[in-house]
C-alpha positions as CSV (number, residue, x, y, z in Angstrom):
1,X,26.7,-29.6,49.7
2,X,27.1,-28.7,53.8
3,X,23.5,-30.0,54.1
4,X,24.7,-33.3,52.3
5,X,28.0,-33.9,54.0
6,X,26.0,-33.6,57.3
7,X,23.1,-35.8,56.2
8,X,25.9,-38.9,55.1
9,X,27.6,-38.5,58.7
10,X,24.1,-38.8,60.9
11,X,22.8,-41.5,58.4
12,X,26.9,-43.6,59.0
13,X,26.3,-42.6,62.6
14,X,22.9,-44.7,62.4
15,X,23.9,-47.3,59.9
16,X,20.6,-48.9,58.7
17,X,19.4,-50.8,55.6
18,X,16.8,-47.8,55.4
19,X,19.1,-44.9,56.2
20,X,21.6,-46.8,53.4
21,X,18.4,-46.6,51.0
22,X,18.5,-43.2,51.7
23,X,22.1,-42.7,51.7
24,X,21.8,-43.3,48.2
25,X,19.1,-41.3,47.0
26,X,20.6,-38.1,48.5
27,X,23.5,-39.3,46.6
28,X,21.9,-39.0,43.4
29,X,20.3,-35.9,44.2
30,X,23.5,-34.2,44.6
31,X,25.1,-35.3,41.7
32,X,22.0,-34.2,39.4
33,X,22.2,-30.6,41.0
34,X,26.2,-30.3,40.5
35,X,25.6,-31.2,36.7
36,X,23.4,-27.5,36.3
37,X,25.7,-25.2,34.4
38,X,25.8,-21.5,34.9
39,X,24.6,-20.2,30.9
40,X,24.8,-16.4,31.5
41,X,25.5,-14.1,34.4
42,X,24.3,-10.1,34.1
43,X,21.7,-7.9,34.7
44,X,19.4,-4.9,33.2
45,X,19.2,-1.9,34.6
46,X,16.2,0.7,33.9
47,X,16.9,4.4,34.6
48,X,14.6,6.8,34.6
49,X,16.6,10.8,35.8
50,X,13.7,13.3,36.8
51,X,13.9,16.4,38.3
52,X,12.4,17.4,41.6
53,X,8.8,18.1,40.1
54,X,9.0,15.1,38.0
55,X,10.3,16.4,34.5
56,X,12.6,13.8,32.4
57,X,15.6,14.2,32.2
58,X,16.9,11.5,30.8
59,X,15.5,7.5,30.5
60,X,17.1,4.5,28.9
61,X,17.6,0.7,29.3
62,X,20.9,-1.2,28.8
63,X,22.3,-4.7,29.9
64,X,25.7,-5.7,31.8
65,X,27.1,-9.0,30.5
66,X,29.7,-9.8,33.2
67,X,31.3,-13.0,34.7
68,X,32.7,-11.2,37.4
69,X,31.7,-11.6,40.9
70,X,31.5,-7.7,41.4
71,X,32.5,-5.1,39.6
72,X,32.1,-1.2,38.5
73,X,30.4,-0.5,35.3
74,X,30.0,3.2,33.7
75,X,27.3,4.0,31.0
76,X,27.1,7.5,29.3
77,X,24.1,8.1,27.6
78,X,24.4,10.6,25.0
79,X,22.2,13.4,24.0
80,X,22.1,15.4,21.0
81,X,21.9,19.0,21.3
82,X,22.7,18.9,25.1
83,X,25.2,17.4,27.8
84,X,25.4,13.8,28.1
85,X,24.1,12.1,31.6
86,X,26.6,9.0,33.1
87,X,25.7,6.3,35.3
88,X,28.2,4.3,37.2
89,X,27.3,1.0,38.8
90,X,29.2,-0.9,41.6
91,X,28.0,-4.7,42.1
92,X,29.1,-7.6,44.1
93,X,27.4,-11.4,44.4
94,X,27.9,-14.3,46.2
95,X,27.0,-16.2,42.7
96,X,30.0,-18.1,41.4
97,X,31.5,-17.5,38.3
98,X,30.7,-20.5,35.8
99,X,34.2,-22.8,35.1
100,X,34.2,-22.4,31.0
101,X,37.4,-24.8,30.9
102,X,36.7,-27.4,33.2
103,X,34.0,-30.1,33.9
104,X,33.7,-32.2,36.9
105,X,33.5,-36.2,36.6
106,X,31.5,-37.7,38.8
107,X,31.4,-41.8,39.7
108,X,28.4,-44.4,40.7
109,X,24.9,-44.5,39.4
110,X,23.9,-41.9,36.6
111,X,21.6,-39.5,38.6
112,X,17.9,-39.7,37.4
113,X,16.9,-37.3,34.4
114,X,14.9,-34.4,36.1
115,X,11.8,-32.6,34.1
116,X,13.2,-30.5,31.1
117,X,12.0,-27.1,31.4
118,X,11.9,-24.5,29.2
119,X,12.8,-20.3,30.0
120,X,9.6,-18.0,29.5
121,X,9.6,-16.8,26.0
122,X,9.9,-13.0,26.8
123,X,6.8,-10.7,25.4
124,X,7.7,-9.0,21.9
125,X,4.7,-6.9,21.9
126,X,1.9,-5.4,23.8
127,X,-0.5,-8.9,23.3
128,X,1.9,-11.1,24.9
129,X,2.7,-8.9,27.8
130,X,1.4,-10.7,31.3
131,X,-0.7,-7.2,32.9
132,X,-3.2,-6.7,30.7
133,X,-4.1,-3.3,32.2
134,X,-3.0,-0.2,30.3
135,X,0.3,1.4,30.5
136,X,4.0,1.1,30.3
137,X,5.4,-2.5,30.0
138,X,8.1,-4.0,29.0
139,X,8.8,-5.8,26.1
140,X,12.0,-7.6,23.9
141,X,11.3,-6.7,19.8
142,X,14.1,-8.8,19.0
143,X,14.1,-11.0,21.4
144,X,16.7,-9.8,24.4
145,X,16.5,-5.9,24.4
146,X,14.4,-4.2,26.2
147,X,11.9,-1.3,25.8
148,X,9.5,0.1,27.6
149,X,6.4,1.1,25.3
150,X,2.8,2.6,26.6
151,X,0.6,-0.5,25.8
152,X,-2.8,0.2,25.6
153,X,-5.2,-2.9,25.9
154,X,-8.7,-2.7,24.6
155,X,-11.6,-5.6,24.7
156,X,-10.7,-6.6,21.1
157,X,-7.3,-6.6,21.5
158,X,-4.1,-4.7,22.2
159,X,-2.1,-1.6,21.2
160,X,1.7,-1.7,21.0
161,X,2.1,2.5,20.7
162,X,6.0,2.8,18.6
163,X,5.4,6.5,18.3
164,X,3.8,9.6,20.1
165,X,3.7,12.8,20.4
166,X,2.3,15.2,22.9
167,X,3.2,18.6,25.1
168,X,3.8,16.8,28.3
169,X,7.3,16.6,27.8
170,X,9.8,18.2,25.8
171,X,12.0,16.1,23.8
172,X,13.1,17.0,20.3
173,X,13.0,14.7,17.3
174,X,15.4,16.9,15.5
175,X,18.4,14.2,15.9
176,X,20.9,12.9,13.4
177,X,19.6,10.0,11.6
178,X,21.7,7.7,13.1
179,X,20.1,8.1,16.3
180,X,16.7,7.2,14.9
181,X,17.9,3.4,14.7
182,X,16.8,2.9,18.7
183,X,14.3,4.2,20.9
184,X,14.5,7.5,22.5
185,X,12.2,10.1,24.8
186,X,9.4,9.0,26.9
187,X,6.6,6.5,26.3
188,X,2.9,7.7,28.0
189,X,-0.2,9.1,27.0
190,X,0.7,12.8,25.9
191,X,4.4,12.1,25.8
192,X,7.0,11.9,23.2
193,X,8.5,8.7,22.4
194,X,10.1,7.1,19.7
195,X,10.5,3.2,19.8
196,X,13.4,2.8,16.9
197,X,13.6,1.5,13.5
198,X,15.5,-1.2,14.8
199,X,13.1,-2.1,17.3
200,X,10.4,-1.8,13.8
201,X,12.3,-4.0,12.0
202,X,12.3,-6.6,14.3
203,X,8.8,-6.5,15.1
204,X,8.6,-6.7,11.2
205,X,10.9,-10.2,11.0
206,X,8.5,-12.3,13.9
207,X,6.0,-13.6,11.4
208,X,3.0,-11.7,12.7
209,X,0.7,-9.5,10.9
210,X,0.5,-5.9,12.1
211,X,-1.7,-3.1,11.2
212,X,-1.0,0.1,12.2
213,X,-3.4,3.1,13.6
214,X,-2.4,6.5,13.3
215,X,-4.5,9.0,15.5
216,X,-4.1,12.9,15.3
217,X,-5.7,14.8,17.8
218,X,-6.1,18.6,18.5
219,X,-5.5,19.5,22.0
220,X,-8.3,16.9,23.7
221,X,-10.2,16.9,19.7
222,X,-9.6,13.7,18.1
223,X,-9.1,14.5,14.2
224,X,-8.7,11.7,12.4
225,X,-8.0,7.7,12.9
226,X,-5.9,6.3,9.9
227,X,-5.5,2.7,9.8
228,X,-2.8,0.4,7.6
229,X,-2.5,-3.3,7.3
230,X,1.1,-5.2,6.9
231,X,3.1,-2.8,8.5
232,X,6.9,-3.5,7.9
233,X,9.8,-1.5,8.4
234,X,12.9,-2.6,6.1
235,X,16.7,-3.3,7.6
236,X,19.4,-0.8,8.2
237,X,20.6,-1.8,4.7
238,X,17.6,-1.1,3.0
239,X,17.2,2.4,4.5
240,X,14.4,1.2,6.8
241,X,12.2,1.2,3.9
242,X,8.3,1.5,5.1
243,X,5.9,-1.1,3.7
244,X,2.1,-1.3,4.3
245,X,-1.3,-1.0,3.1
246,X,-3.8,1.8,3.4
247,X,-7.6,1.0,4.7
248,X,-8.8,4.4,2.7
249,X,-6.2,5.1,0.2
250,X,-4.8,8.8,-1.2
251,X,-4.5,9.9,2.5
252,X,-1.6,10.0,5.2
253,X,1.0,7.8,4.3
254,X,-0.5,6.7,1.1
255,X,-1.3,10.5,0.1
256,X,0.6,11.1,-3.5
257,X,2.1,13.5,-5.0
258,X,5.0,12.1,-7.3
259,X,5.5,9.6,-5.0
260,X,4.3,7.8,-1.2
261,X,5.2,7.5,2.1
262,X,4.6,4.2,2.0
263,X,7.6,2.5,-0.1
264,X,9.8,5.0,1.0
265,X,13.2,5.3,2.8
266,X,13.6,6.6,6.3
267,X,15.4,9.9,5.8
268,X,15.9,12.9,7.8
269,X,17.2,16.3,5.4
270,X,20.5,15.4,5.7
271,X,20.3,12.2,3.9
272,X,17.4,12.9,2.3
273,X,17.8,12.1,-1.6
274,X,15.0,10.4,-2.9
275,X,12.3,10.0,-4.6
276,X,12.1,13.3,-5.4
277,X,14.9,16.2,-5.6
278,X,15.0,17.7,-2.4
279,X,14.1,21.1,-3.9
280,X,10.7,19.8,-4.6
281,X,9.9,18.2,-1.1
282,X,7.7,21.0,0.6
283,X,9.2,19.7,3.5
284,X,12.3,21.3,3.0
285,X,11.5,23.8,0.0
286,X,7.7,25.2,1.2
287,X,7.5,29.3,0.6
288,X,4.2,31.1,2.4
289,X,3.0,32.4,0.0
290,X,0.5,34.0,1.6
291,X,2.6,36.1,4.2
292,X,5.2,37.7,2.1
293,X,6.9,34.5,0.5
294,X,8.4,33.6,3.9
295,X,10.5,30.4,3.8
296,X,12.3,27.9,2.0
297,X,10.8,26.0,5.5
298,X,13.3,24.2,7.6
299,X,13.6,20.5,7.9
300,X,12.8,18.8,11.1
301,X,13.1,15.2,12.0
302,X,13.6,12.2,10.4
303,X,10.8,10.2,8.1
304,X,9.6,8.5,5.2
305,X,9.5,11.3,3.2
306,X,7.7,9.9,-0.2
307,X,5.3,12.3,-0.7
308,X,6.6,15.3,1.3
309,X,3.6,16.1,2.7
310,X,4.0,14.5,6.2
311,X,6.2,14.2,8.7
312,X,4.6,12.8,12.8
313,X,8.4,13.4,13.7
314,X,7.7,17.4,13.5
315,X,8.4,20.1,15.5
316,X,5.5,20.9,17.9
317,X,3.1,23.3,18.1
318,X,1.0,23.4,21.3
319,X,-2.6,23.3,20.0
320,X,-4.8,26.9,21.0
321,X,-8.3,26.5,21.9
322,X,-8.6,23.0,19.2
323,X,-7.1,25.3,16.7
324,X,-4.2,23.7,15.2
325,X,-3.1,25.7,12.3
326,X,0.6,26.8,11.6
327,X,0.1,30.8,12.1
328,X,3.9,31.2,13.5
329,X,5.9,29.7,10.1
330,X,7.4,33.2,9.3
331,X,8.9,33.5,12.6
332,X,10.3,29.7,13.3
333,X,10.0,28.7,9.1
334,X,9.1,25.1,10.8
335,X,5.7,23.0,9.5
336,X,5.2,21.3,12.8
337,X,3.7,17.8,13.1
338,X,1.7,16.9,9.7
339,X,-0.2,14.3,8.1
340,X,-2.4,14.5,5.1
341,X,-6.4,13.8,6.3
342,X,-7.2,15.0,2.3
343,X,-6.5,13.8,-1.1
344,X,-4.9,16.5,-4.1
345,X,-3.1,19.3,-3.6
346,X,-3.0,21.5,-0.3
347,X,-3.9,25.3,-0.5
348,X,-1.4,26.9,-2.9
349,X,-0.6,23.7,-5.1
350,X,1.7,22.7,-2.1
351,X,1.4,18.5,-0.9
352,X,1.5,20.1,2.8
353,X,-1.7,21.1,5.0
354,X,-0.6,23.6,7.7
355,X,-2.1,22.1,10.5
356,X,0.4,20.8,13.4
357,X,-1.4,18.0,15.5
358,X,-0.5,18.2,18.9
359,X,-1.0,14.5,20.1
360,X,-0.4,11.8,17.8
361,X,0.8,8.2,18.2
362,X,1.6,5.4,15.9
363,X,0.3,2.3,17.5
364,X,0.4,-1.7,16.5
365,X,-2.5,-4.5,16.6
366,X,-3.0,-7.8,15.9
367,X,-6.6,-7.9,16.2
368,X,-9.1,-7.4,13.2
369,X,-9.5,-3.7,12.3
370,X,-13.2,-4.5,11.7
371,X,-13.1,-3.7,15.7
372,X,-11.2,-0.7,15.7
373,X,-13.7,2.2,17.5
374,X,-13.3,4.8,15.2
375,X,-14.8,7.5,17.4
376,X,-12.6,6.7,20.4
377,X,-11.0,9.6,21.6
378,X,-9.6,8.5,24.8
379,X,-5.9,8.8,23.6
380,X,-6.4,12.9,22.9
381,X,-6.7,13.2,27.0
């Protein structure tokens, strides 16, 4: 508006038919920009605490809604099982507030309709991020939130990883349930991240089709490579109940004993109730049988524990020399991180194999699974 006021004073000072003509257009030009409104004022903010060598410490995403000019914001971000970290934010702008109760009125010609434009829809998943190199991106499952997930793009397609596990940090998955609604830990090849069941579900609502790889590797060894189609993840109300479809059924999550993974509620052994009686889910009631009768085993983590005879949200057991069977149970009564690669009964009539993978992840595509690489290893490092 300075720049206009001046313009309208040289253009009087030279008072011309031409310099009217223009006089005018200006005129409309300024009242076309004073009709913009102001929608929303904020900001994200992505923290990431390490310590001097470059261990987490803590790393989370949240959004200041604020009308105010400047301001002091404090976030705590809390922990289980150890002291909280807090952030506080000072700000200032020279962006003016937006007037909610007033409008402006504005006389003379109605100013010429500019283009309509539209704002970039923001990526949900890993195939509508913008880099299409590998690594950690940002994306908005429901829209507005953001997360920041290891996205791993291949010629056919891309990977959206929601889960993974590895020994390159240290996080524990042994949290109250409640905490498994959003994402936690550290997203990364090797790391341990979780993306939320929240985050799941909305991925589930968006009206594409997801299949879902599962890869378990021993130390640098890859295992196996289990693959689902329709991969859904129910609301908060439904107990974040897991739906999909198994490429080779009566393994993994479609392994049975009196029941599945798949059609199963998220549960951790706290809330854990069905389908069967907890004292029959080897994941809480498993005896070694072959070491004394050490147990009933110790429940870890939250999952969809149909079957009871899996659980990627184990405790973890470094791998030793691509040997990854459970050989410290009677000490730590703790299964590790399992899923079932074999049909019937494990040794001892039990529905749990006692072999803890030490790099998983859980990741989503889009693409046909006809050109998934079933010996690609590159994720076991």
């Amino acid at each position: 508006l300075v720049v206009y006021k001046y313009c309208i004073r040289k253009i009087e000072e030279n008072n011309t038919d031409q310099l009217k003509q223009y006089k005018r257009d200006i005129e409309r030009r300024c009242r076309l920009i004073a009709h913009v409104k102001i929608l929303t004022i904020g900001f994200n903010v992505s923290l990431k605490l390490t310590t001097v060598d470059g261990g987490v410490i803590d790393q989370y995403n949240f959004r200041v809604d604020t009308t105010d000019s400047q301001g002091i914001y404090v976030y705590t971000s809390l922990r289980p099982g150890t002291l909280a970290t807090t952030i506080s934010i000072a700000w200032a702008t020279n962006i003016p507030p937006p007037n909610l109760s007033t409008t402006t009125e504005f006389t003379g010609t109605t100013p010429t309709p500019g283009p309509t434009t539209t704002a970039p829809k923001l990526p949900a998943d890993c195939d509508e991020v913008e880099d299409k190199t590998s690594g950690i991106q940002t994306i908005y499952p429901d829209g507005s939130s953001p997360v920041n997930v290891y996205c791993d793009q291949k010629t056919s397609g891309a990977y959206t990883v929601i889960q993974s596990r590895g020994t390159t940090t240290n996080i524990t998955f042994d949290i109250p349930y409640a905490n498994y609604s959003d994402w936690f830990g550290e997203s990364g090849i090797g790391k341990n991240f979780w993306m939320g069941l929240d985050n799941m579900n909305a991925l589930s609502k968006n009206g594409k089709s997801y299949s879902l790889q599962i890869d378990l590797c021993c130390g640098t060894e890859l295992r196996a490579k289990q693959i689902y189609h329709n991969f859904k993840v129910d609301t908060k109300t439904n107990q974040y109940k897991l739906t999909a479809i198994a490429d080779l059924p009566g393994i993994g999550l479609d392994y049975t004993s009196t029941a599945k993974d798949i059609g199963a509620p998220f549960a951790t052994q706290l809330t854990y109730s069905l389908p069967k009686a907890k004292s029959e889910c080897d994941q809480f009631e498993f005896y070694d049988d072959d070491n004394g009768g050490a147990g009933p085993s110790v429940g870890y983590g939250g999952w969809w524990y149909g079957s009871c005879g899996n659980n990627l949200n184990g405790f973890m057991y470094p791998s030793t020399n691509l040997d990854c069977s459970v050989k410290k149970f009677d000490s730590t009564l703790l299964l590790g991180i399992n899923m079932r690669i074999t049909n019937g009964q494990a040794h001892g009539g039990y529905d749990v194999e006692l072999v803890s993978y030490d790099r998983v992840r859980m990741a989503l595509f889009t693409f046909d699974s006809l050109n998934v690489d079933k010996t690609d290893s590159s994720f076991c490092g």
